[in-house]
C-alpha positions in Angstrom: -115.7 52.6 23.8 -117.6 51.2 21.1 -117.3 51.5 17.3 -120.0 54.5 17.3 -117.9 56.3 19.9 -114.7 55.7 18.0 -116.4 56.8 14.9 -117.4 60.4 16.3 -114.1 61.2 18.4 -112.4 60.4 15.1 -114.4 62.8 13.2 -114.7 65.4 16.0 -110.6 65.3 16.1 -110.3 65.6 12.5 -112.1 68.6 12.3 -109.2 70.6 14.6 -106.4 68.6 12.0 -104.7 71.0 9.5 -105.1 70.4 6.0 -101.6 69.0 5.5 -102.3 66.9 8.1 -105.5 65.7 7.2 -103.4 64.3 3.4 -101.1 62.6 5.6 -104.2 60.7 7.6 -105.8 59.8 4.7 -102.9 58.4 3.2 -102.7 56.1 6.6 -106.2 55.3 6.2 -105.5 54.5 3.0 -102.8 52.1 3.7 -104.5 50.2 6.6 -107.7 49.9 4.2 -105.4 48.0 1.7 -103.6 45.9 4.6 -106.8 44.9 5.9 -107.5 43.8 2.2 -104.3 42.0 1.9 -105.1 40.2 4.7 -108.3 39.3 3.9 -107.4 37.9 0.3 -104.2 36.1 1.3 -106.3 34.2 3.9 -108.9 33.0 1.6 -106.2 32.3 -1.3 -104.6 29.6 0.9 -106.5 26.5 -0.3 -103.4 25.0 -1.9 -101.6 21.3 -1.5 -97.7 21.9 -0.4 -95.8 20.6 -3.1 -94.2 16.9 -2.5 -91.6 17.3 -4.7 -92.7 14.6 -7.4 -93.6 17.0 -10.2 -89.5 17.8 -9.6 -88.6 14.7 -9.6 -90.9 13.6 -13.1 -88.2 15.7 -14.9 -85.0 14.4 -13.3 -82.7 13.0 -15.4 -84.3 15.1 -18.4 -81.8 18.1 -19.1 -81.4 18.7 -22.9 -78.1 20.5 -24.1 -74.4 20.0 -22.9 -75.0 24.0 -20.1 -75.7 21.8 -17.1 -72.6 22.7 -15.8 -72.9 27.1 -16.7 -76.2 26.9 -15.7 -75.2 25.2 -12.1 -72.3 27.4 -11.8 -74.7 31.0 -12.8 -76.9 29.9 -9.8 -74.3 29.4 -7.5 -72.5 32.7 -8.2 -75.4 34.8 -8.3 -77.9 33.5 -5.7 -78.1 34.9 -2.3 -80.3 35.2 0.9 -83.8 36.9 0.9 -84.7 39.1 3.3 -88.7 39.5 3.5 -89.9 42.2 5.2 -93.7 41.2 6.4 -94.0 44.8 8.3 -93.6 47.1 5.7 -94.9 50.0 6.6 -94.1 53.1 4.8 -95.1 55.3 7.5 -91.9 54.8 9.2 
């Protein structure tokens, strides 16, 4: 089935949806439009150089103040894992 085909089954189904239903397809159009976009923009915004590490390492050796060691132990007791969720989807 080509795109044309798609096109008018789409609009020939819509036409039988119910108004509430109709909100909740646009919606999910709306969504995929703006994944599709995401997509899109994130692929072409990846022309960056990993960091090595030296622009780190340029200020080792460099903290001012006597905190090091609260600062240290505040990240310790307050960092945890990340969870990302790359599916979210909030259709389900």
């Amino acid at each position: 089935m080509n795109t044309i085909e798609l096109r008018q089954q789409i609009e020939q189904n819509l036409s039988e949806i119910s108004p509430d239903n109709l909100k909740i397809i646009a919606e999910f159009v709306e969504f995929i439009k703006d994944k599709q976009e995401r997509i899109q923009s994130t692929s072409e915004a990846i022309n960056y150089k990993p960091a090595s590490g030296r622009s780190i390492l340029r200020h080792a050796g460099t903290w001012v103040g006597d905190d090091l060691e609260d600062c240290l132990q505040l990240v310790y007791s307050t960092r945890g894992k990340v969870k990302v969720n790359n599916r979210l989807n909030p259709f389900e």
